[in-house]
Structure formats: structure tokens, C-alpha cells
N, CA, C and O atoms as a GROMACS GRO file, in nm:
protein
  336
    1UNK      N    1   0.081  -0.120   0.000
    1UNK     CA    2   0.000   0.000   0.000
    1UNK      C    3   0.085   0.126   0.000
    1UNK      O    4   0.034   0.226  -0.050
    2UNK      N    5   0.221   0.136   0.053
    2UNK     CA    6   0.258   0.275   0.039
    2UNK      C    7   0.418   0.278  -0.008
    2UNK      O    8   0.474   0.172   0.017
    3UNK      N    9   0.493   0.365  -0.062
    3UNK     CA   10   0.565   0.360  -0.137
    3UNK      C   11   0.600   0.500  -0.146
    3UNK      O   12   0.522   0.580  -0.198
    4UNK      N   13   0.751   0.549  -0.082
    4UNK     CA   14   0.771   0.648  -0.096
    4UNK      C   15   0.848   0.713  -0.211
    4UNK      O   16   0.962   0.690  -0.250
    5UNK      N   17   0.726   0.832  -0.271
    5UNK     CA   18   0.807   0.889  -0.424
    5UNK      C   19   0.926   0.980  -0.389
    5UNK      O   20   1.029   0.934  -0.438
    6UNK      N   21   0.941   1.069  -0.336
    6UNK     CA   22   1.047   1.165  -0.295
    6UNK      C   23   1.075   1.192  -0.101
    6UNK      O   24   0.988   1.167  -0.017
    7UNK      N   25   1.202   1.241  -0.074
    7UNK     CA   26   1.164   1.280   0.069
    7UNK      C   27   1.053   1.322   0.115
    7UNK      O   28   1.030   1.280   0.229
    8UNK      N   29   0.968   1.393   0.069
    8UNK     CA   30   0.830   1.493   0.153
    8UNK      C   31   0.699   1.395   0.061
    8UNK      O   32   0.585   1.397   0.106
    9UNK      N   33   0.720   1.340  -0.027
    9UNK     CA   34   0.593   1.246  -0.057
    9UNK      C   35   0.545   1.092  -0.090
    9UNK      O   36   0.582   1.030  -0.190
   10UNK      N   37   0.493   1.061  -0.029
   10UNK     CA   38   0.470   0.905  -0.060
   10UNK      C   39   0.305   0.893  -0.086
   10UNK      O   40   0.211   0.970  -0.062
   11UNK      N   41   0.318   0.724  -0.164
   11UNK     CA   42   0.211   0.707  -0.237
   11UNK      C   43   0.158   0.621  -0.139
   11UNK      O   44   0.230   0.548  -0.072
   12UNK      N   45  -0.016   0.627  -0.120
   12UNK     CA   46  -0.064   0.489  -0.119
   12UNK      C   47  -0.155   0.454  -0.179
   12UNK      O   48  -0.254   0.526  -0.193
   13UNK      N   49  -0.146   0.321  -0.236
   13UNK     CA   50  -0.208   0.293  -0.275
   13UNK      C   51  -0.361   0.168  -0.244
   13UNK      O   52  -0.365   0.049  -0.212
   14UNK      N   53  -0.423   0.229  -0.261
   14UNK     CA   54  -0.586   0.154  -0.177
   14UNK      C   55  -0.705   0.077  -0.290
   14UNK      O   56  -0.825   0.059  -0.267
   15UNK      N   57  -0.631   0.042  -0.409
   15UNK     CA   58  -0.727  -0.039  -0.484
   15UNK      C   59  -0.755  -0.183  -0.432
   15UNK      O   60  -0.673  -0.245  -0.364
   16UNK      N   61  -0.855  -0.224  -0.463
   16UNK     CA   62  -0.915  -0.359  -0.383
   16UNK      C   63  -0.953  -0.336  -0.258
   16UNK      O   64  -1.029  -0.426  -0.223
   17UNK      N   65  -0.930  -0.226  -0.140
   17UNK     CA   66  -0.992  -0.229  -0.069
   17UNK      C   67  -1.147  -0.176  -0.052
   17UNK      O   68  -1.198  -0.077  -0.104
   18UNK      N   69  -1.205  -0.268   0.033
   18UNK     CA   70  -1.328  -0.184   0.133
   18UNK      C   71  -1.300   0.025   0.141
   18UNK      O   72  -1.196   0.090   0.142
   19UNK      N   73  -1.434   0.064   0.145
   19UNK     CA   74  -1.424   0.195   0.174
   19UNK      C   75  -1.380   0.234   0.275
   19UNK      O   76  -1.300   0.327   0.289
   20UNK      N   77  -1.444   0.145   0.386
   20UNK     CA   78  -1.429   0.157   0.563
   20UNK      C   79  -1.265   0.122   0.588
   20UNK      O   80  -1.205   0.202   0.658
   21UNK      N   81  -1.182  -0.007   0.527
   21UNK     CA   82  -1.105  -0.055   0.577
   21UNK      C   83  -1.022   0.086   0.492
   21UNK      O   84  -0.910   0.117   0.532
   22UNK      N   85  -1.075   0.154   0.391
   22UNK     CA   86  -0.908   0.240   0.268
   22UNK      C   87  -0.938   0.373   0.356
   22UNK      O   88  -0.883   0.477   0.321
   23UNK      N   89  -1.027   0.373   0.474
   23UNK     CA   90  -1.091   0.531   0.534
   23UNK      C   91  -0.989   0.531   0.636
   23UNK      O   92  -0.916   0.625   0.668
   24UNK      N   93  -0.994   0.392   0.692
   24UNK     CA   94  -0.930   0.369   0.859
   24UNK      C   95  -0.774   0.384   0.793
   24UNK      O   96  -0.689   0.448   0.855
   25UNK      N   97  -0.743   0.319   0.660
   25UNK     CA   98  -0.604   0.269   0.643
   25UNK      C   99  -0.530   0.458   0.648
   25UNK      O  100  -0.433   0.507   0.706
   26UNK      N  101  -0.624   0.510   0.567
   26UNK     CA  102  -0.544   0.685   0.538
   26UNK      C  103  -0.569   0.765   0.677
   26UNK      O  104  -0.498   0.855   0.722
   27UNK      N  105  -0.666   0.721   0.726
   27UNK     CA  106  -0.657   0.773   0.831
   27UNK      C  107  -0.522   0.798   0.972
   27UNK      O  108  -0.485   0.885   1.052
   28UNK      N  109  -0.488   0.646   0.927
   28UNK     CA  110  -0.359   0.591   1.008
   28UNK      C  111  -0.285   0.676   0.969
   28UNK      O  112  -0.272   0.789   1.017
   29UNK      N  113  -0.225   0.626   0.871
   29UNK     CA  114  -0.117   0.711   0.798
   29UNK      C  115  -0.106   0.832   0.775
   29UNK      O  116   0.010   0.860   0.745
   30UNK      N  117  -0.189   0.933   0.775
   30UNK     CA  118  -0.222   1.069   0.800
   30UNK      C  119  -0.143   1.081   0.903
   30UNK      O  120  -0.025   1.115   0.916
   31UNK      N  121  -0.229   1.047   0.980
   31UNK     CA  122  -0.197   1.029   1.159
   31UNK      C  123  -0.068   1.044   1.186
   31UNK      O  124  -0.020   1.151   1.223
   32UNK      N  125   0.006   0.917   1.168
   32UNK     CA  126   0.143   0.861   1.163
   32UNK      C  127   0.274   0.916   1.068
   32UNK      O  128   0.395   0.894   1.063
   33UNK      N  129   0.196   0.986   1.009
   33UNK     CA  130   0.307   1.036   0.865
   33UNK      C  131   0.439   1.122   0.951
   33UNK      O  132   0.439   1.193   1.051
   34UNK      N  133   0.506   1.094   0.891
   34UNK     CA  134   0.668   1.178   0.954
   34UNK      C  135   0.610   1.299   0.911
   34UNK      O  136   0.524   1.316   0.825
   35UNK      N  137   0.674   1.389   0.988
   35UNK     CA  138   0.710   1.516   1.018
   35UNK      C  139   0.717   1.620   0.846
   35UNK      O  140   0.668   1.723   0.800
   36UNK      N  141   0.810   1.510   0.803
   36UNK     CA  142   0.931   1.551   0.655
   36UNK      C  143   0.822   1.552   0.520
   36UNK      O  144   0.835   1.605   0.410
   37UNK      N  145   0.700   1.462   0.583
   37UNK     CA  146   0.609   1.452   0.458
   37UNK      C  147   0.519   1.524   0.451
   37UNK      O  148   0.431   1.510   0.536
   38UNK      N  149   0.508   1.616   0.362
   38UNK     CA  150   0.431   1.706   0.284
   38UNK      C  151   0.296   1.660   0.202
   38UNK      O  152   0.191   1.721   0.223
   39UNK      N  153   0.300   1.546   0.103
   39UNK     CA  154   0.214   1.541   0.052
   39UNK      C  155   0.174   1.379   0.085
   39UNK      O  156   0.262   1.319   0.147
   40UNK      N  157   0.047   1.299   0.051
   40UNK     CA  158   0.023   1.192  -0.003
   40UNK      C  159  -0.032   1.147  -0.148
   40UNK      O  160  -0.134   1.203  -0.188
   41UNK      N  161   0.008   1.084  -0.201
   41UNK     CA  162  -0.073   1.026  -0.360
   41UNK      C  163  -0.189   0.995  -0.312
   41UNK      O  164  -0.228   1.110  -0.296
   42UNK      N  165  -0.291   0.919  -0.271
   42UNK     CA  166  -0.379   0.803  -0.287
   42UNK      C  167  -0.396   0.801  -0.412
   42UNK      O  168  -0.425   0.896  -0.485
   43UNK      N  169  -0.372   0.666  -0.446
   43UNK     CA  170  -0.431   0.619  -0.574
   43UNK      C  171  -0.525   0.509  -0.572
   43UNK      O  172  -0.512   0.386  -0.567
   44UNK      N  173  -0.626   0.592  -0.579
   44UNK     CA  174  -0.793   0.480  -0.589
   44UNK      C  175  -0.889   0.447  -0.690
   44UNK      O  176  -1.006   0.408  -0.683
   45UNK      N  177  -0.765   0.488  -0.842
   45UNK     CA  178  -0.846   0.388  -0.927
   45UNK      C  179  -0.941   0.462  -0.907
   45UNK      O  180  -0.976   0.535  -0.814
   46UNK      N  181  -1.002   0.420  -1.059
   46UNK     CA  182  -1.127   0.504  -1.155
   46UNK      C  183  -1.269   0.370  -1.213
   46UNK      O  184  -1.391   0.362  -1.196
   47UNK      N  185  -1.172   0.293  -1.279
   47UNK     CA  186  -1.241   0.213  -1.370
   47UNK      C  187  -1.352   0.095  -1.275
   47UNK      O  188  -1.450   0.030  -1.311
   48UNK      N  189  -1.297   0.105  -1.173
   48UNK     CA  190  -1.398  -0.009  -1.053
   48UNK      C  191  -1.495   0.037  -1.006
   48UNK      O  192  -1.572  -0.028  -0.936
   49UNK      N  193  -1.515   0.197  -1.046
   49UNK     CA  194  -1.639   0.244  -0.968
   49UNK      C  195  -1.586   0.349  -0.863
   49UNK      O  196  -1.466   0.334  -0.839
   50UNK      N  197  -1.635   0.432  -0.807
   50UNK     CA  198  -1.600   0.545  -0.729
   50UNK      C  199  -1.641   0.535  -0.616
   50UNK      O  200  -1.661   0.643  -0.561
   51UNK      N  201  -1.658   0.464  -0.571
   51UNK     CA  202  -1.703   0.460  -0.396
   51UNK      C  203  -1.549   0.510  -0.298
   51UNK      O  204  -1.530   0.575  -0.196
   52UNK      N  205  -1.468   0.440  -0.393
   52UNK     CA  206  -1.300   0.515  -0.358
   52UNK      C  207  -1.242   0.670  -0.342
   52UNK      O  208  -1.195   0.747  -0.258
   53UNK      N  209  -1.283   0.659  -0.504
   53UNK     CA  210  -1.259   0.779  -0.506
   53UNK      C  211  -1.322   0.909  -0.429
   53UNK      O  212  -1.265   1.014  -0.402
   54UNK      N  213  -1.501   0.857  -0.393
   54UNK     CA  214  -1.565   0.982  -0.365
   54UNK      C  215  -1.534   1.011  -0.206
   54UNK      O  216  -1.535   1.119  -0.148
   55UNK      N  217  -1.504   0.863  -0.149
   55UNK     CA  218  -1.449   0.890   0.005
   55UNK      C  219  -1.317   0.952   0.041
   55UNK      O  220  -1.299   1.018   0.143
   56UNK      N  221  -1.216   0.924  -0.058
   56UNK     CA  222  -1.098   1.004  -0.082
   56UNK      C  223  -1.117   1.145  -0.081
   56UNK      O  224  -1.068   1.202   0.016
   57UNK      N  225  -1.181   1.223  -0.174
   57UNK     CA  226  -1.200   1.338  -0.273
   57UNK      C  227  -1.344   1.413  -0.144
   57UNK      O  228  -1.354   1.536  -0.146
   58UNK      N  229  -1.384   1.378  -0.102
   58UNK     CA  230  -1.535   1.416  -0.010
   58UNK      C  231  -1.562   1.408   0.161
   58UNK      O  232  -1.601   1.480   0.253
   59UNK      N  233  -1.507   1.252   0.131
   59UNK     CA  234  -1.524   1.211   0.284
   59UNK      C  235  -1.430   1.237   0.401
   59UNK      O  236  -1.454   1.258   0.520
   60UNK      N  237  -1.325   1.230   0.336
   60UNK     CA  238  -1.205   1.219   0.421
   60UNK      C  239  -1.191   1.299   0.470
   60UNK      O  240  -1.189   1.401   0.401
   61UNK      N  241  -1.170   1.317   0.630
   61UNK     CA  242  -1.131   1.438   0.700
   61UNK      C  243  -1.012   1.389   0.812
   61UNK      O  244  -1.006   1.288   0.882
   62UNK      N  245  -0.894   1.543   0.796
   62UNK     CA  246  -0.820   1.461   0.910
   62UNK      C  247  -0.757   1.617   0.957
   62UNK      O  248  -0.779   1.705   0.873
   63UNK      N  249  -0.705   1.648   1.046
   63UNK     CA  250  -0.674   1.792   1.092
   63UNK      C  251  -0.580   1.796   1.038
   63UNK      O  252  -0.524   1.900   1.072
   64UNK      N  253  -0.485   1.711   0.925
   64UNK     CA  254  -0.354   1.714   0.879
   64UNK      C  255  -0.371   1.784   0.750
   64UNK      O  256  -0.316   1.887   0.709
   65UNK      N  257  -0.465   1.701   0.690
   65UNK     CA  258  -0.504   1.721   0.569
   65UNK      C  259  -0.535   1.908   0.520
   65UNK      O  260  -0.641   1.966   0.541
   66UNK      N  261  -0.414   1.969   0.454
   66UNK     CA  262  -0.457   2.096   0.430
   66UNK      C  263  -0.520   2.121   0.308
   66UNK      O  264  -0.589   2.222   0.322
   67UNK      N  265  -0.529   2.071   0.184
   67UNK     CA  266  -0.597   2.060   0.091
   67UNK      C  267  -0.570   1.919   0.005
   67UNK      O  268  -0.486   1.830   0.020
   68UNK      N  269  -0.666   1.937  -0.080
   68UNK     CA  270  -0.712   1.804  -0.184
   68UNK      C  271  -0.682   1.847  -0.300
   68UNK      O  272  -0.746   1.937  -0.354
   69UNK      N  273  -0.550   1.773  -0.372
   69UNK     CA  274  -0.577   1.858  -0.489
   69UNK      C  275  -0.585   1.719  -0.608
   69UNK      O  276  -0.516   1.618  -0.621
   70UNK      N  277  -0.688   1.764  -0.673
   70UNK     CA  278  -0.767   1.696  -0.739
   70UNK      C  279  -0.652   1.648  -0.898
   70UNK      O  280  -0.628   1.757  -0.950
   71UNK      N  281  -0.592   1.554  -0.971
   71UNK     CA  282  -0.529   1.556  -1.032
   71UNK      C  283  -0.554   1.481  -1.179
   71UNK      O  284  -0.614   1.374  -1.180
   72UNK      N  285  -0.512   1.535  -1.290
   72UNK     CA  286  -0.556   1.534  -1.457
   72UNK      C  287  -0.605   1.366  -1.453
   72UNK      O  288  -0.708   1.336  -1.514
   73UNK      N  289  -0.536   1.269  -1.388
   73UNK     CA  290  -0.524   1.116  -1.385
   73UNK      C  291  -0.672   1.135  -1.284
   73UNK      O  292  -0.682   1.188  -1.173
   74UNK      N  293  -0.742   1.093  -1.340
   74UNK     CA  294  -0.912   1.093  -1.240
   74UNK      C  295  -0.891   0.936  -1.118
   74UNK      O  296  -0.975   0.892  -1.040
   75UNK      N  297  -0.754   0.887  -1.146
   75UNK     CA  298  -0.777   0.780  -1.036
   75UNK      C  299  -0.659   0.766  -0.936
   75UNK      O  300  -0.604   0.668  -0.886
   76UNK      N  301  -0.632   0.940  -0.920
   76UNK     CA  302  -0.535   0.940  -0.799
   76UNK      C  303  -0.578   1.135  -0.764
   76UNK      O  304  -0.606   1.232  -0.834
   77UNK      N  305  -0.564   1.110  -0.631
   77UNK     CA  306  -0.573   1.266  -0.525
   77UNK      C  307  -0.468   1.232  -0.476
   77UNK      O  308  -0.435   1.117  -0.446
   78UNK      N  309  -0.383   1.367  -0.458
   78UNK     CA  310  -0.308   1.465  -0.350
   78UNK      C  311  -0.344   1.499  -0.254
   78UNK      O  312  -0.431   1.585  -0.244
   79UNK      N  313  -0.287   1.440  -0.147
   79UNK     CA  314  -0.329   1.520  -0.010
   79UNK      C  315  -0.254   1.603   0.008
   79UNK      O  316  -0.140   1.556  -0.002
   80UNK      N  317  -0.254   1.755   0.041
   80UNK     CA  318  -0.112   1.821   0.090
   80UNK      C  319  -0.154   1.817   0.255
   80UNK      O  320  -0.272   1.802   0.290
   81UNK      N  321  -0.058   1.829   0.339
   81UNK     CA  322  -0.031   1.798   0.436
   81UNK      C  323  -0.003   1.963   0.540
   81UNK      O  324   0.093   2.035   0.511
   82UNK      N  325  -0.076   1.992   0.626
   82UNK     CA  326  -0.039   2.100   0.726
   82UNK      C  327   0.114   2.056   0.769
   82UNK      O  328   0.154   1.940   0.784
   83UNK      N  329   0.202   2.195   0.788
   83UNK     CA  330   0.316   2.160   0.870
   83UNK      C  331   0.260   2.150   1.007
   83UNK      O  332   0.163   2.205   1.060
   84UNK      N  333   0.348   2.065   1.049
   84UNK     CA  334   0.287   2.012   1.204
   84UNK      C  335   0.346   2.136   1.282
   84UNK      O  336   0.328   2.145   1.403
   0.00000   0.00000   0.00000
């Protein structure tokens, strides 16, 4: 599930999961994210249906989370990240 692209950003990735289990999983990791990281990928896939995507892009709330930025690839969001 996660895979770091540069020092300040890493990916995760949440295809095949449940909504509840890919809500709790970013939630963690939000949570838990080092200090150094700035952004997250999620990549939740397009073509399976959007129950992913719309909990990603809508649902998701975390006090870390400073914006969503929505990206040209319709089956991955940016989280940018508050400095702690």
C-alpha cells in the first residue's frame, strides 16, 4: 500500500480495498506520517467504480489534511499535508 516517491511524498495505494477498511487505512497514515512529509498520492483507481474515489475526494477528513488537490489522472488525489 505505500511507497515512498520523494523525501516529503509518498504514495498509497488503496485499490481492492473496502471503503471503511481504505478510510481507517489513510486515516492511520495521515496520523502517523513523519514530520518531513508534505504530501500523499492516494491512488484509488477510476475504472472499478468510485465509492474510492468519492471517500478520498469528499469524505475524508483529518486535521492534517490541508488541501485536496484533485489531479488530470481521475484515479489518484493529492493530499497536501499541514506543517505540524
Amino acid at each position: 500500500m505505500l511507497e515512498r516517491k520523494y523525501g516529503w511524498t509518498i504514495e498509497a495505494d488503496i485499490h481492492g480495498m473496502r471503503v471503511l477498511e481504505a478510510k481507517r487505512e489513510l486515516e492511520t497514515l495521515i496520523g502517523r506520517a513523519d514530520k518531513s512529509i508534505r504530501e500523499i498520492v492516494v491512488i484509488h483507481g477510476y475504472h472499478g467504480g468510485s465509492a474510492l474515489k468519492n471517500m478520498v475526494r469528499s469524505e475524508l477528513r483529518h486535521p492534517r489534511i490541508q488541501q485536496k488537490i484533485l489531479s488530470l489522472n481521475q484515479g489518484e488525489t493529492t493530499l497536501l499535508l499541514k506543517k505540524p
